[in-house]
LOLUMZA-245338 format. One line per 3 residues: number of its first residue (from 1); their letters; for each residue x, y, z of N, C-alpha, C, O. Coordinates in steps of 0.1 Angstrom, whole numbers, plus 2048, in hexadecimal, padded with zeros to 3 digits. Last residue first. Example, Ala and Ser with C-alpha at 12.3 -4.5 7.8 and 13.67 -1.06 7.14 Angstrom:
BEGIN
2 = sa = 880:7EA:847:889:7F5:847:881:800:84F:886:80B:850; 884:7C7:84E:87B:7D3:84E:884:7DF:84E:88E:7DF:855
END
This chain:
BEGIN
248 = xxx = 708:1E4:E0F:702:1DD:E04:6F3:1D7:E06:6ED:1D1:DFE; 722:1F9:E0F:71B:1F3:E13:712:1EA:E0B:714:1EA:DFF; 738:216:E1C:734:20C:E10:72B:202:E15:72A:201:E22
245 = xxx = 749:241:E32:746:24A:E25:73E:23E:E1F:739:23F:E14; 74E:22F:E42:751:23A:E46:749:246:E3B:746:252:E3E; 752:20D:E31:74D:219:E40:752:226:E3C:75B:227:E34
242 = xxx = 743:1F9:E20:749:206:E1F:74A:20E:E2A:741:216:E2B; 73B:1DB:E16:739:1E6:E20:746:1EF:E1B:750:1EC:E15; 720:1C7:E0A:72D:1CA:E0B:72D:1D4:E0E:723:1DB:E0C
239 = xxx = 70A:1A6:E1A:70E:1B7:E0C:71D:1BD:E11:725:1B8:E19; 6FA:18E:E16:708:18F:E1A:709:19D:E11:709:19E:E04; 6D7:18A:E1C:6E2:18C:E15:6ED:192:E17:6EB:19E:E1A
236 = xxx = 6C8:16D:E31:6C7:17C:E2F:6D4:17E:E26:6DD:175:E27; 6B0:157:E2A:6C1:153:E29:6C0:167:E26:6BA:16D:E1D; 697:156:E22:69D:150:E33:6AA:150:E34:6AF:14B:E3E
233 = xxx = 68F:160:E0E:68A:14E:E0D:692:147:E1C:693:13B:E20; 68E:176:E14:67F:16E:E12:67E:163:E11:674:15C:E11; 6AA:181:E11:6A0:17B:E1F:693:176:E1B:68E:171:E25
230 = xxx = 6AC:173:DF5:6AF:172:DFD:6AB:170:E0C:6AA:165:E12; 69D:18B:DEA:697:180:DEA:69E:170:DF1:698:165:DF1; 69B:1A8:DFF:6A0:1A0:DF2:69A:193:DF2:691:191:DFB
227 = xxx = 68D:1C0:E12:68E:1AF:E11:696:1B0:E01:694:1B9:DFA; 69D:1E1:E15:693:1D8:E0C:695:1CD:E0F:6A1:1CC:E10; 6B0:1EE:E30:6B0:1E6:E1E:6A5:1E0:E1C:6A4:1D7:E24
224 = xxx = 6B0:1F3:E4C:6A9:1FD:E3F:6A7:1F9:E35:69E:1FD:E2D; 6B7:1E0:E59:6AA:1E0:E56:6A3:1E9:E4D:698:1E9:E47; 6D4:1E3:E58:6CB:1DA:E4E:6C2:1D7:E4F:6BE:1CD:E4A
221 = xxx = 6E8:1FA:E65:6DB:1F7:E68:6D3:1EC:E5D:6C9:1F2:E5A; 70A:1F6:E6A:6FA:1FA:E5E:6ED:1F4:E68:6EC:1EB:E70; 71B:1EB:E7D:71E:1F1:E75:70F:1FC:E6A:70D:208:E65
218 = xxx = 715:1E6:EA2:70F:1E8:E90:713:1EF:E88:711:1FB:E8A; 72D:1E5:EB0:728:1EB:EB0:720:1E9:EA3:727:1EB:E99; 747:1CC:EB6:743:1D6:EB9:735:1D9:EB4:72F:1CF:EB2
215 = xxx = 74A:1AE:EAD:744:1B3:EBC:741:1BE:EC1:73B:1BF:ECB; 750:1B8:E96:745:1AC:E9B:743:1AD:EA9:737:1AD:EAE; 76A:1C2:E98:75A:1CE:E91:74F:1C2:E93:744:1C5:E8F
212 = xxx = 77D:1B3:EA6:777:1C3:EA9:768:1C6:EA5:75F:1CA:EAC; 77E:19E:E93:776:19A:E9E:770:1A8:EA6:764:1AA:EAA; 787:1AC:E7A:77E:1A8:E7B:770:1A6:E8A:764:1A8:E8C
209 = xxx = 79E:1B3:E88:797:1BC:E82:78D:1BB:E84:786:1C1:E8C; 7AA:199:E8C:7AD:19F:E93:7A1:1AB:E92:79B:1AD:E9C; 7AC:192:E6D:7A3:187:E7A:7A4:191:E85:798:191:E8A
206 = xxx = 7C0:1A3:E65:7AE:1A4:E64:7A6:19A:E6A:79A:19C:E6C; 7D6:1A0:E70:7D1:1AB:E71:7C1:1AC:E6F:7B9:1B2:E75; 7D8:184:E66:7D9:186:E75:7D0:18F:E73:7C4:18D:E75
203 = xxx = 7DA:189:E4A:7D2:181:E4D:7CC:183:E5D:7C0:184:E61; 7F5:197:E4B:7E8:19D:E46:7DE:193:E47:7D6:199:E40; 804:181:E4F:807:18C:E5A:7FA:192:E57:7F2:193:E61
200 = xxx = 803:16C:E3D:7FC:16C:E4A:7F9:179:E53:7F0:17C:E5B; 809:179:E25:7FC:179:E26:7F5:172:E39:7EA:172:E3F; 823:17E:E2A:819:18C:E28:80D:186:E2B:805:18B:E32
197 = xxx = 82C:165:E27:82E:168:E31:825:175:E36:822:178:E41; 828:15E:E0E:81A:153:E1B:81C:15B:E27:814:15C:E30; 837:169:DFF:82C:16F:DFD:824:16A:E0D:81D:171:E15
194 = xxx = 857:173:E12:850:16D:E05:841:171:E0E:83F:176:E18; 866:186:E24:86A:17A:E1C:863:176:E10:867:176:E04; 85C:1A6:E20:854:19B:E22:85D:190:E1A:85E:18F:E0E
191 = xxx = 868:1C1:E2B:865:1BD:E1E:864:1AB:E24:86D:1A5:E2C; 85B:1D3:E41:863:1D9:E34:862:1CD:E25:85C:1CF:E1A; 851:1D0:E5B:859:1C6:E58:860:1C8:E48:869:1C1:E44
188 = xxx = 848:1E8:E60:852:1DF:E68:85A:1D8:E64:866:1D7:E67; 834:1ED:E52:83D:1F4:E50:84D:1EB:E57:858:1E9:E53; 81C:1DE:E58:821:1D5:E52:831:1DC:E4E:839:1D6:E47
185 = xxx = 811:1EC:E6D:817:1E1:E6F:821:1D9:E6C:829:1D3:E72; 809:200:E59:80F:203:E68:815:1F9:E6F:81E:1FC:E77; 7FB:1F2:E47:801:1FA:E43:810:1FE:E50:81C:1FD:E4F
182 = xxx = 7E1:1F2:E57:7EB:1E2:E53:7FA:1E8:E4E:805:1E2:E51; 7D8:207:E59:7DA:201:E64:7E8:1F9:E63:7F2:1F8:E6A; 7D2:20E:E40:7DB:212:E48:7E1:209:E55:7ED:206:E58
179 = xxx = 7BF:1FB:E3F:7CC:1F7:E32:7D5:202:E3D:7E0:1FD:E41; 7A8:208:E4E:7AE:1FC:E50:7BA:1F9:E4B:7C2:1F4:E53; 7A7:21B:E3C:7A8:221:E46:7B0:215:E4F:7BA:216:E56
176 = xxx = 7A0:20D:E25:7A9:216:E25:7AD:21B:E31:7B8:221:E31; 785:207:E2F:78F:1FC:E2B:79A:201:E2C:7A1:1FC:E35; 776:222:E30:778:219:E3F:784:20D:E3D:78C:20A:E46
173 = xxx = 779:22C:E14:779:231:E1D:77F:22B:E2C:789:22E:E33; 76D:226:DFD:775:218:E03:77B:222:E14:781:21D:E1D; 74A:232:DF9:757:236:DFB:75E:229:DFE:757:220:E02
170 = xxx = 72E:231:E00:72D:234:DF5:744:236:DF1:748:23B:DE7; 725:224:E1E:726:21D:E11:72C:224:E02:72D:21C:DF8; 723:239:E2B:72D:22C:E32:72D:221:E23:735:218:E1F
167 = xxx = 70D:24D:E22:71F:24F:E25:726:245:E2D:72F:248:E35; 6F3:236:E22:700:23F:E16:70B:23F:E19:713:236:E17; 6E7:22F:E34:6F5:229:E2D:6FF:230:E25:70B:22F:E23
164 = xxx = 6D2:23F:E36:6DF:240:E44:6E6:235:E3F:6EC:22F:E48; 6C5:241:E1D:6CF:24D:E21:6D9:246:E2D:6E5:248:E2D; 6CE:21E:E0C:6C2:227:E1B:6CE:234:E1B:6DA:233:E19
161 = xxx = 6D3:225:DEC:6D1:21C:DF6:6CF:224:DFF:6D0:230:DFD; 6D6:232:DD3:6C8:225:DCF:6C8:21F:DDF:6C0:216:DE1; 6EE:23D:DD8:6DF:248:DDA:6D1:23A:DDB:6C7:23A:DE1
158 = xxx = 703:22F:DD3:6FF:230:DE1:6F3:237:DE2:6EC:236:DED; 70A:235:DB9:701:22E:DBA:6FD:22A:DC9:6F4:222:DCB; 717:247:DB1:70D:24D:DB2:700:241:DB9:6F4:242:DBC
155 = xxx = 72E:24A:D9E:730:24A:DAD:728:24B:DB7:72B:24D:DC2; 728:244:D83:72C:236:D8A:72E:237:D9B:72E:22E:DA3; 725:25B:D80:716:256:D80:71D:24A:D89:718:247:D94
152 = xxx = 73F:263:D76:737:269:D87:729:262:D86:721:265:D8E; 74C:261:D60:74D:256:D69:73F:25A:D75:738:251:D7B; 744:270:D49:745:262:D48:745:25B:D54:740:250:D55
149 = xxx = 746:288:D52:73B:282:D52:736:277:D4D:72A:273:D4C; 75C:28B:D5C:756:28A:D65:748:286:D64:740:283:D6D; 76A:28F:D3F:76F:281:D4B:764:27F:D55:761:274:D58
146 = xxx = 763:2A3:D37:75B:296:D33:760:289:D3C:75C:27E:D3E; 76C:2B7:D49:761:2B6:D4B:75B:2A6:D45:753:29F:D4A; 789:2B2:D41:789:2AE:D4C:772:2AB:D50:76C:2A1:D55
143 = xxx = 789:2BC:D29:790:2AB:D2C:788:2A9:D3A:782:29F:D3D; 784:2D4:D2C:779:2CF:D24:77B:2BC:D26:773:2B3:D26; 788:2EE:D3E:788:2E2:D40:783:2D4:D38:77F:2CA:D3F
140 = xxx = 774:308:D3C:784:305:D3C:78B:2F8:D3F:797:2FA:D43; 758:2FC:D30:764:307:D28:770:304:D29:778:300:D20; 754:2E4:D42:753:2E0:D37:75F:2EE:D2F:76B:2ED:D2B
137 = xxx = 74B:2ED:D5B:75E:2EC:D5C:761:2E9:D4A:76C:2EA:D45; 734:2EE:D5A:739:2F7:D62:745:2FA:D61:74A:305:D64; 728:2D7:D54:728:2E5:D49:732:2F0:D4E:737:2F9:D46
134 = xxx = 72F:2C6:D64:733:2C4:D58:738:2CE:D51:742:2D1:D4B; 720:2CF:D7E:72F:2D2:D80:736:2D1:D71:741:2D7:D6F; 707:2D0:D70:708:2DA:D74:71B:2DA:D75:722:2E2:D6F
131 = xxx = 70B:2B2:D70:703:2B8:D64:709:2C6:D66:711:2CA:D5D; 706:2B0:D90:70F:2A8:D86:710:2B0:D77:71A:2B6:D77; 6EA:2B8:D97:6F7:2BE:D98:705:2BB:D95:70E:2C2:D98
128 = xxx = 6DF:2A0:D8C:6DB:2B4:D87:6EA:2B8:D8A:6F3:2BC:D82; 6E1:291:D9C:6E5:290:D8C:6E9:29D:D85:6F1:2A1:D7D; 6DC:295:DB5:6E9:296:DB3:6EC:294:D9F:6F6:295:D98
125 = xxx = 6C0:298:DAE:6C7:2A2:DB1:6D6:2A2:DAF:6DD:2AB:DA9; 6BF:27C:DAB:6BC:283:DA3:6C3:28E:DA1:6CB:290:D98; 6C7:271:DBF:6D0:26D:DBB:6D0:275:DAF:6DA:277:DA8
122 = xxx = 6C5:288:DDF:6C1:27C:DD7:6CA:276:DCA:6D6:277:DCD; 6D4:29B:DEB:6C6:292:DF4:6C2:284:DEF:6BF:27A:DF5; 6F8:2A4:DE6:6E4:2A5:DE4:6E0:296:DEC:6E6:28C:DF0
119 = xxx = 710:29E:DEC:703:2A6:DFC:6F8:2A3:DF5:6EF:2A0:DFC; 71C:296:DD3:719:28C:DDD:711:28F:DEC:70E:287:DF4; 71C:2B2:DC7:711:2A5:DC7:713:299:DCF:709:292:DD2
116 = xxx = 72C:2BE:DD9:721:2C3:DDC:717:2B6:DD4:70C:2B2:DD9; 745:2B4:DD4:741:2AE:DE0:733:2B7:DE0:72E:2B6:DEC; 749:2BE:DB9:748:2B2:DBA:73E:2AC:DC9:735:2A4:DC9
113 = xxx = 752:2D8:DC6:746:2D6:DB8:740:2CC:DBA:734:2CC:DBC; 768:2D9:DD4:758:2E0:DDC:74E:2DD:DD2:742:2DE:DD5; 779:2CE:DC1:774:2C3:DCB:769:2C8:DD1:75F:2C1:DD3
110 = xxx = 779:2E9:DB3:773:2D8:DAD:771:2D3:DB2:767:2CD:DB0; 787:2F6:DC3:77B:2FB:DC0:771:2F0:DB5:765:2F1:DB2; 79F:2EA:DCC:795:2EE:DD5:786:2EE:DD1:77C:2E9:DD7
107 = xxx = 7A9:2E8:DB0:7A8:2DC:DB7:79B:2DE:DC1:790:2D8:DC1; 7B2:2FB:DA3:7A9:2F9:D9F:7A4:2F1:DAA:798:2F4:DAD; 7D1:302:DAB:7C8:30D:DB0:7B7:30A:DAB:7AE:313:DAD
104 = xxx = 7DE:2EA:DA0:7E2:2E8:DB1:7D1:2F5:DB0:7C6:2F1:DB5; 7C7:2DF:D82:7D5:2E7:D89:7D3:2E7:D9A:7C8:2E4:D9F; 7BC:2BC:D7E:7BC:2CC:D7B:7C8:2D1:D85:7D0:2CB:D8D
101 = xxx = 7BF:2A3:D80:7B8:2A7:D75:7B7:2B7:D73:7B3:2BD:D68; 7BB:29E:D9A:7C9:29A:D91:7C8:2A1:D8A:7D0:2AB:D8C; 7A0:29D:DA2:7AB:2AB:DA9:7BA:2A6:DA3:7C3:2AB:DA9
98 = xxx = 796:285:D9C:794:292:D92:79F:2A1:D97:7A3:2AA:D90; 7A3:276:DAA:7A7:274:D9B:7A4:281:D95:7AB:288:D8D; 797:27C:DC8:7A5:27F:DC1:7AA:27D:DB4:7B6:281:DB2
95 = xxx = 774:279:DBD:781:283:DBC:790:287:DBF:795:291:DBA; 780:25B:DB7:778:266:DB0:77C:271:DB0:783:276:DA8; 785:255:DD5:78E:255:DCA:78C:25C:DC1:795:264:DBF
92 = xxx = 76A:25A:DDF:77B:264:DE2:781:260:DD8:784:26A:DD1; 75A:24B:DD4:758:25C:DD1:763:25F:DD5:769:267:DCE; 75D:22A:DC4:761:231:DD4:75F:241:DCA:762:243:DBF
89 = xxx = 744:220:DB6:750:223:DB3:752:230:DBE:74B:23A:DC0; 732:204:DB9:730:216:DBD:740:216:DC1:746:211:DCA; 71D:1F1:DA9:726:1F7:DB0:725:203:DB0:71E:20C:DAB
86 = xxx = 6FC:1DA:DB3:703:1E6:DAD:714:1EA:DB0:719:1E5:DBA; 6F9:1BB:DA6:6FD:1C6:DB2:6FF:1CF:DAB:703:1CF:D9F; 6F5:1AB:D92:6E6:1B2:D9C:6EA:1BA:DA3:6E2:1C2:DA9
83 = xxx = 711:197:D93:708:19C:D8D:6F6:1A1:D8E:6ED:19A:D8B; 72A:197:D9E:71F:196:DA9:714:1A3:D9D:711:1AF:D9D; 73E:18A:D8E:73C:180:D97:729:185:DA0:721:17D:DA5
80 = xxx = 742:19D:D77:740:194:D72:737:184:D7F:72F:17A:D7D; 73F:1B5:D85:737:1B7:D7E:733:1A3:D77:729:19D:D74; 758:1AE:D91:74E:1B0:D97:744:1B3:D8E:73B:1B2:D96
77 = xxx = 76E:1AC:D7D:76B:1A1:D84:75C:1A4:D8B:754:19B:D89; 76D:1C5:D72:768:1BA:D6B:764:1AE:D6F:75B:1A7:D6B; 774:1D4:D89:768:1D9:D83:765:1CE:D7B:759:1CA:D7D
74 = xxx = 792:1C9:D8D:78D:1C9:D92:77B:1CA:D8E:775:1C0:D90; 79E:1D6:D71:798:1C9:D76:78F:1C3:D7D:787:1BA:D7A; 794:1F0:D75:794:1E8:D6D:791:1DC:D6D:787:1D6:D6A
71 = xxx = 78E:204:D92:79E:1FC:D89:795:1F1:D83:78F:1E9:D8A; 786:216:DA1:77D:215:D92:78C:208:D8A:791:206:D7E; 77C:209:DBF:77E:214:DB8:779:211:DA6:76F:20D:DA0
68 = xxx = 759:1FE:DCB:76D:1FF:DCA:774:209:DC5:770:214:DC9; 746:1F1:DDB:749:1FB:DDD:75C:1F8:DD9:766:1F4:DDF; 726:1DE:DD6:738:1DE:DD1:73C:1E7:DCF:73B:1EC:DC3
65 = xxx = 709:1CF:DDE:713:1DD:DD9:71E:1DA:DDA:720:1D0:DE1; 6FC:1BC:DE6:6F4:1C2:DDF:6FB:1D0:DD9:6F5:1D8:DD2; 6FD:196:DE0:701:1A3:DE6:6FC:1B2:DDF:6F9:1B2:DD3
62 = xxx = 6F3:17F:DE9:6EB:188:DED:6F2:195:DEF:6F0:19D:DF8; 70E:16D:DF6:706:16C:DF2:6FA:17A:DF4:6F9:17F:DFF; 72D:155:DFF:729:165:E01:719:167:DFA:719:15C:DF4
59 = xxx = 735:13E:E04:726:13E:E06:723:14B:E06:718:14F:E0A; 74C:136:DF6:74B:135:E08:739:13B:E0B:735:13C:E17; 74A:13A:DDF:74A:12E:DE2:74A:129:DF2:748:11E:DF7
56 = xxx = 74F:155:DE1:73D:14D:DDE:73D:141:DDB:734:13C:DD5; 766:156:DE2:75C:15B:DF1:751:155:DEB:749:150:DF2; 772:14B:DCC:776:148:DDC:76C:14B:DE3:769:143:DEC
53 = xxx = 76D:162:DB9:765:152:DB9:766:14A:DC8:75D:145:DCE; 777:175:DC3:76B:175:DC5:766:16A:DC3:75D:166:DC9; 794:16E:DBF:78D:173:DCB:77D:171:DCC:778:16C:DD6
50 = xxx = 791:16C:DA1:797:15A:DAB:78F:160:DBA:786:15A:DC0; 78A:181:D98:789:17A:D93:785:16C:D9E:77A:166:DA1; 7A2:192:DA5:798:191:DA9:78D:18B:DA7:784:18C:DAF
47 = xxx = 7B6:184:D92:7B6:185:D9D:7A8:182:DA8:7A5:179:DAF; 7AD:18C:D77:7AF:17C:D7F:7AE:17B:D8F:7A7:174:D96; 7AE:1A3:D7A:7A3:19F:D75:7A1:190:D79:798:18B:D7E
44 = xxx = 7CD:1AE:D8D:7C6:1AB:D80:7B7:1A8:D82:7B3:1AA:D8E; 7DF:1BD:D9E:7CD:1BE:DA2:7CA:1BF:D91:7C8:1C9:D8A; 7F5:1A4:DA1:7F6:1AE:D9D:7DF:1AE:D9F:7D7:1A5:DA0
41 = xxx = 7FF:188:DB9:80A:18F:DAE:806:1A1:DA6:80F:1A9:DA4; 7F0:18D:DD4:7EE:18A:DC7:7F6:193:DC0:7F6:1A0:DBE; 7E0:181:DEF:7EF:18A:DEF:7F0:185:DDD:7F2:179:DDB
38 = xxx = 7BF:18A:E08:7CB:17F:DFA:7D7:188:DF5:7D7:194:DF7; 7A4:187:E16:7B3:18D:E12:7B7:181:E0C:7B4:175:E0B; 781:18A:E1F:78A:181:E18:799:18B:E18:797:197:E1A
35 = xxx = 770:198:E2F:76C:18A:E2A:779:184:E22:778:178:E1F; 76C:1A6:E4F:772:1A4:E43:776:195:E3E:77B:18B:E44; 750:1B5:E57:758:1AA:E58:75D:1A9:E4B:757:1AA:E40
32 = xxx = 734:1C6:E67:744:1C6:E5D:748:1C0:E61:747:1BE:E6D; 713:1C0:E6C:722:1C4:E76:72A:1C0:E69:726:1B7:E61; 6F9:1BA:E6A:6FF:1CF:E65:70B:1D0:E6B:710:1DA:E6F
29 = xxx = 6ED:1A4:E64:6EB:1AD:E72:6F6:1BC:E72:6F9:1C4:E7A; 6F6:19D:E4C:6E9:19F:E4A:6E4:1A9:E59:6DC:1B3:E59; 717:1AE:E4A:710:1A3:E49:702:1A7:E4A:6FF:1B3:E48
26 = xxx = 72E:1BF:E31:725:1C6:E3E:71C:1B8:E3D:718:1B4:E32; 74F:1BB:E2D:742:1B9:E28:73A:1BF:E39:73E:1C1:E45; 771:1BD:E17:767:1BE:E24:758:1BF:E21:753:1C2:E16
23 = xxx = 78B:1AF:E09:77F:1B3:E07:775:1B4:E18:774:1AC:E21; 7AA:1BA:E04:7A0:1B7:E0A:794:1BC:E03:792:1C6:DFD; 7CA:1AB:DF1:7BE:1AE:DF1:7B6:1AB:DF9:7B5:19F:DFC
20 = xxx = 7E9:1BC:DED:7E4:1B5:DF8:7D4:1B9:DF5:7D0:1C5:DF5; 7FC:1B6:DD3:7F5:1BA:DD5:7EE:1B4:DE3:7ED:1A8:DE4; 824:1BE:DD2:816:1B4:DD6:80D:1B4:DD8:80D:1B3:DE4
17 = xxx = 841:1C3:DC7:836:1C5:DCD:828:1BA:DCB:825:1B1:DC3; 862:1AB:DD0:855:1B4:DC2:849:1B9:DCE:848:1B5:DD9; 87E:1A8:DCB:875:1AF:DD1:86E:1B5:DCA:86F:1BE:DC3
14 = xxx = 88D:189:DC5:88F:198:DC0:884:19D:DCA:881:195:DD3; 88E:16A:DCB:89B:177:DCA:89D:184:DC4:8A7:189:DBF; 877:164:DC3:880:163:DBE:890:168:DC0:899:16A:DB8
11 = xxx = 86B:181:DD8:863:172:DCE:870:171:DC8:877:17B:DC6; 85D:190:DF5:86C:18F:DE8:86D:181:DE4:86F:178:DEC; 84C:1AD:DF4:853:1A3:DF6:857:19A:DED:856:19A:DE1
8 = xxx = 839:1CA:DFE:844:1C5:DF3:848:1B7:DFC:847:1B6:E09; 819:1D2:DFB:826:1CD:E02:833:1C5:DF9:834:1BC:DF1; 7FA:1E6:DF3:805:1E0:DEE:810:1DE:DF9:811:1E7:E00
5 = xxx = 7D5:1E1:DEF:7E3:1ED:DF5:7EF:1E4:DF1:7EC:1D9:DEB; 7B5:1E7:DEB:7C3:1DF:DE6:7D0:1E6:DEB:7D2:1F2:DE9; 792:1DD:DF1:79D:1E6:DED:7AA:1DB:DEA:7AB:1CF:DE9
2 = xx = 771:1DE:DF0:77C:1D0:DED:787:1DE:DE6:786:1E5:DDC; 752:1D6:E00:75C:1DF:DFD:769:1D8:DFA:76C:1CD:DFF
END
């Protein structure tokens, strides 16, 4: 799972914003740990580019999903570093892009649309009923229907993995929940001398995090995944996680 939230601090004698990047992962024994942060001028292509080369230089390996949103760059970097994985473009966001997309009195009755294919059983089903929300909004909505049917297959891809993963893998959901956290912390201090200084305070926060969800409780169960080839050769695979609504 690999999100981005923002802190201002002050480079040159001005005040710029900053991207604060995490990525979190679910290990071979099903506990969350967060694998990398960084504080980066803007969430370019480079960026995450340099991030991901960083962790598979630290031995990340065998991953099998990439839960983000849909930003661009980001999407090229991953496509370009963890080629075999699927991604799975977070569904909340999804639908708060699509609830942009129409009037304050449409909203209700699109999100009850949307959130009914992500309940089907399968992925099939959820296709069907993908198809069905197209046609459905296609008359009075014609921008909005082909939007949905360009993007919603990309949200789809938590169905190819065990049902009791799904809703912890298919969303950035649990990261976001964390970014709060940091968010709460990091309000305090308002604007950050310089960058080393953001990136320790946010550094703390997730060693801190970290040691939490390792000692706590299984995050996934990884007996439900298929061997890869990977565990067959004795080395189990490092996947990426999503709680609450991601994983790998």
């Amino acid at each position: 799972m690999v999100d981005a939230r923002y802190e201002h601090v002050r480079i040159g004698g001005q005040v710029v914003s900053q991207g604060v990047l995490i990525v979190k992962g679910v290990r071979e024994d099903g506990h969350r740990e967060l694998l990398a942060v960084d504080v980066a001028d803007t969430e370019s292509e480079a960026t995450y580019d340099q991030l991901f080369r960083h962790l598979k230089e630290r031995g990340l390996h065998g991953v099998r999903l990439v839960t983000s949103d849909d930003h661009r760059g980001l999407v090229a970097a991953i496509d370009r570093h963890f080629q075999g994985a699927a991604w799975q473009r977070c569904y909340v966001h999804f639908l708060r892009n699509a609830g942009g997309k129409v009037a304050q009195k449409h909203r209700k009755a699109l999100t009850h649309d949307l959130k009914a294919v992500y309940a089907a059983p399968d992925r099939a089903w959820a296709l069907d009923l993908a198809r069905d929300v197209v046609e459905r909004w296609s008359a009075s909505h014609p921008g909005l229907a082909r939007w949905i049917e360009d993007g919603i297959e990309s949200t789809l891809a938590h169905f190819a993995f065990p049902e009791a993963h799904r809703r912890k893998i298919r969303s950035t959901n649990g990261l976001e929940r964390f970014n709060q956290e940091i968010k709460r912390r990091t309000r305090v201090v308002r604007i950050f001398p310089n960058r080393e200084a953001c990136l320790r305070l946010v550094t703390a926060l997730c060693v801190e995090q970290s040691e939490d969800w390792l000692s706590g409780k299984r995050h996934l169960d990884m007996s439900h995944l298929e061997p890869t080839e990977d565990t067959a050769r004795g080395t189990a695979p490092a996947t990426e996680d999503g709680e609450g609504d991601m994983a790998a």
